[in-house]
N, C-alpha and C positions, 0 to 999 in steps of 0.2 A: 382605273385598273383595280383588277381585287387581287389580295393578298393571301390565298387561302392558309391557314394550318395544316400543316401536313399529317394531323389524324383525323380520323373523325371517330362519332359515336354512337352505340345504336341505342336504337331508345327504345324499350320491350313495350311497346302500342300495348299489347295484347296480351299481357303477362297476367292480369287480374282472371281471364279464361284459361291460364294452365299453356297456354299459347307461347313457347319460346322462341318457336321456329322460323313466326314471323317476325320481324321488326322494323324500325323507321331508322334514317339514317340522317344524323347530325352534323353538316360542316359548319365550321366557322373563316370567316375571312375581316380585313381592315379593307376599307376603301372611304375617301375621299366623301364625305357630304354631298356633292355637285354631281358625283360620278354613281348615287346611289338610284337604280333604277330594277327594282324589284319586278321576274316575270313570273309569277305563279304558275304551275304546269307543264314548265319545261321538263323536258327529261333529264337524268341523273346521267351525268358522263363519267369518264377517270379522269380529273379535273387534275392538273400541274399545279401544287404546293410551292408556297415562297420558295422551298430549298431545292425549285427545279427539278423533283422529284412526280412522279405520280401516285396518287393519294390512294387510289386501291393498288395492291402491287400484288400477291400471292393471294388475297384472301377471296375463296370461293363465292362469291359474292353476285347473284346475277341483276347485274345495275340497270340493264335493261328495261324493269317493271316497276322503277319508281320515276316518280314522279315531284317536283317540288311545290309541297302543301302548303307551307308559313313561313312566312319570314318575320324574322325579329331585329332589329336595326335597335342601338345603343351608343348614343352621344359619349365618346371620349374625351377627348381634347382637340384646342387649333382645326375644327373641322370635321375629324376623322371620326367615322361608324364604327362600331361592332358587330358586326352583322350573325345573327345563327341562321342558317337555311336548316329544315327539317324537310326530306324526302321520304315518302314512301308510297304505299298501297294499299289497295283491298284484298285481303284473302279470299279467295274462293273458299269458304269455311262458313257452317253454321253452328256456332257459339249455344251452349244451351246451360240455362244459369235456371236455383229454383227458388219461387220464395212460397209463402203460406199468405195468401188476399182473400177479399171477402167478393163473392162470386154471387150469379142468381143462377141456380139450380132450375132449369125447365118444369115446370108441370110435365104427366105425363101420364095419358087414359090409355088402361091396355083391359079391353074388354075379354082377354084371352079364359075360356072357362077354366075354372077352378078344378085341380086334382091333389090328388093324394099318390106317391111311387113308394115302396115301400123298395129299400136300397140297404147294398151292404156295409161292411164299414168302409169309409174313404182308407185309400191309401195318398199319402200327403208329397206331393213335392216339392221341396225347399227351394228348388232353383226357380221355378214357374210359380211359385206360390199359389199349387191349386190343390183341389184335390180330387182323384177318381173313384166314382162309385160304382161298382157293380145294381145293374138293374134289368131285374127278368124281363120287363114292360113298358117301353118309354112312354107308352099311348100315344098323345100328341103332343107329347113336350116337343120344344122347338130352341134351335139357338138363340140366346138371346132373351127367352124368356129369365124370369126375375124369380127365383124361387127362394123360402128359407127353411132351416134342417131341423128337426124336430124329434126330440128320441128322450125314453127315457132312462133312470140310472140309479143304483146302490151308491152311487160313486159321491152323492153329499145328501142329507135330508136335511130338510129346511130346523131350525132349533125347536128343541123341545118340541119335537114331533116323529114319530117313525114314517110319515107318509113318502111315500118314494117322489124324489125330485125332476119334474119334466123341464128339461133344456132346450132350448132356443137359439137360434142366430139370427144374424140381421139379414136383411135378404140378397143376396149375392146374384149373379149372370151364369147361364149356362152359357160355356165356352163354347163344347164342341161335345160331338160322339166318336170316342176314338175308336169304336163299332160297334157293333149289333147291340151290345150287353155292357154297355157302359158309357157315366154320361161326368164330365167336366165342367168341374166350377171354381171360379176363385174362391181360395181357402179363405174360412173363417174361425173364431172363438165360438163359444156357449155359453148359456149363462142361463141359470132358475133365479134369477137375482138374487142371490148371493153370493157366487162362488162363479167364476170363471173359468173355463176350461180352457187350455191353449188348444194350437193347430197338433202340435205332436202328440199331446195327451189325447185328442182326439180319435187321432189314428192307429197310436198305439193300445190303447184301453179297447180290446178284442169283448173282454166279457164282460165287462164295467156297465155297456150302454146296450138295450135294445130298442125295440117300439121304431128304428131307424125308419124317416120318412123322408122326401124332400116334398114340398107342398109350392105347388102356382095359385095365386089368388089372383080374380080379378084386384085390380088397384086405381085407383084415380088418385093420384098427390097432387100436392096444392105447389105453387113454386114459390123458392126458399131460399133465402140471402143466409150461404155460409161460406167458415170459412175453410177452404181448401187447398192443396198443392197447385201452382202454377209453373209450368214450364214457358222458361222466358228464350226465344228465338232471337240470337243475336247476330248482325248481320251487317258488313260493310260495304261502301257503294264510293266510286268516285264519280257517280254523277248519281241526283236524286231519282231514289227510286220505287219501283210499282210497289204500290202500299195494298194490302189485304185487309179485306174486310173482316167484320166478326158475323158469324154464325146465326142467321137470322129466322127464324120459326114462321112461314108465311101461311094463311090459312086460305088464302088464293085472294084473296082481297085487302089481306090488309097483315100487320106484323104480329104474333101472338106469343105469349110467355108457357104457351099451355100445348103441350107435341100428342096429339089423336089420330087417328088414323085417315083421314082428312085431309091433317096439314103437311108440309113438307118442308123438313122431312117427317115424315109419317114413324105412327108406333113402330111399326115393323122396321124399318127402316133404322130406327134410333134404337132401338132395340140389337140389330144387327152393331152398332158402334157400337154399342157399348160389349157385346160379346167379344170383336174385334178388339179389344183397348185401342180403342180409337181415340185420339186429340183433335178439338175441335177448338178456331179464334175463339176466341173470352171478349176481346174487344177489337178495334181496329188498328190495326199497325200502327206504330210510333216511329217517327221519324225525329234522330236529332243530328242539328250543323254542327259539328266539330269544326271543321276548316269552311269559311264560306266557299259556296261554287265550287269545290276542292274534295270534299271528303264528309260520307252521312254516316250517321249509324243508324238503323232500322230495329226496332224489339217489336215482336210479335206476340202474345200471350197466350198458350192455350191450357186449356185443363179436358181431362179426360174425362169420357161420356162416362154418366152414370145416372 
């Protein structure tokens, strides 16, 4: 015979992910040493308390979707258990948690010809962090192409020198053409190595800057262990589950670190994600047991093409 408590407890599982909504449910009961026979998996009822009461009474509660994960059994005295049951389940929820890991960056041959756009000033959006140019002539830019901004400026001379100061950025992704005469890129800084311009200084400084280009160059990069943002995919399961691979560069024979137009995915192809801000695995899924047979957690890792 078990002796339940006539409260129980919830236990916030889930509360490190901002998750309150879900939780696990804690009974406690006494019973008898001989009489203790633990069934993991049973379903959660409205179980009848010592004081001949029922243990959920008003609280909206839908007891239906748990399930009993662990039990805890605790020697008292003359015999007698303490026993905790913990119920619960898996959210239909994917959990997304970040940290900063050391990554290997793809090689990445884009034999795309070299040009010159000569473009007006960006106008900047803060909410999309990008920026849009006015440009009389795309030629054959293409989304996805890697281009960097190039202009010059009154706006700092390098010390002890009147020479006018040429700015630079790092090279950024053409988004999109949001039409005929204009072309979309993740917003960036400037820099003549000395002086760094922001994104809004950029956009605002109308007279400050001319020479405005955006420039494609052919590029071949070598691939490169840094360290970058990871987005970690977190994910619960009552039985173990399909695990995802990481992101594998084939060059039809064999696995390569180095993305050409060849392999696949191919330049154009990877090129397209990373215009997309696309997330791609980093590694293969992680499975951990929390409850044996009972309850997994899955983390998945990706970081965005670039």
């Amino acid at each position: 015979m078990k002796l339940y408590s006539e409260h129980y407890e919830r236990v916030y599982q889930f509360a490190e992910y901002g998750d309150f909504e879900n939780f696990f449910i804690k009974l406690c009961y006494v019973t008898h040493e001989r009489n203790f026979n633990p069934q993991l998996g049973i379903p959660l009822r409205n179980i009848i308390a010592s004081n001949n009461k029922p243990i959920f009474k008003t609280e909206n509660i839908d007891i239906s979707k748990y399930k009993l994960l662990n039990v805890t059994p605790e020697i008292k005295e003359a015999g007698l258990l303490s026993v905790s049951e913990l119920y619960g389940y898996a959210p239909n929820k994917v959990y997304i948690t970040y940290s900063s890991e050391p990554i290997q960056r793809f090689g990445l041959q884009d034999n795309t010809a070299s040009l010159s756009l000569s473009v007006g000033n960006p106008a900047y959006s803060l909410v999309e962090d990008t920026f849009t140019f006015y440009c009389a002539d795309k030629k054959d830019l293409q989304v996805g192409d890697m281009v960097y901004y190039k202009c010059t400026s009154h706006y700092k001379t390098q010390p002890n020198s009147p020479m006018l100061a040429i700015f630079t950025s790092a090279y950024v992704p053409i988004l999109e053409f949001p039409d005929d005469t204009h072309i979309k890129t993740s917003a960036f800084t400037i820099s003549d190595g000395y002086e760094t311009i922001s994104k809004n200084d950029i956009a605002s400084s109308l007279t400050l800057f001319f020479g405005r280009t955006l420039i494609r160059t052919s590029t071949t990069r070598q691939p490169l262990t840094l360290i970058t943002n990871v987005q970690n995919h977190i994910s619960f399961y009552e039985q173990f589950p399909e695990l995802e691979s990481r992101m594998i560069v084939s060059s039809g024979t064999s696995e390569t670190n180095i993305i050409t137009s060849s392999t696949s995915p191919s330049t154009a192809e990877y090129k397209e994600m990373i215009a997309d801000g696309e997330f791609y695995n980093v590694q293969d899924a992680q499975v951990e047991i929390i409850f044996p047979d009972m309850f997994f957690k899955k983390t998945l890792k990706k970081v965005k093409a670039c």
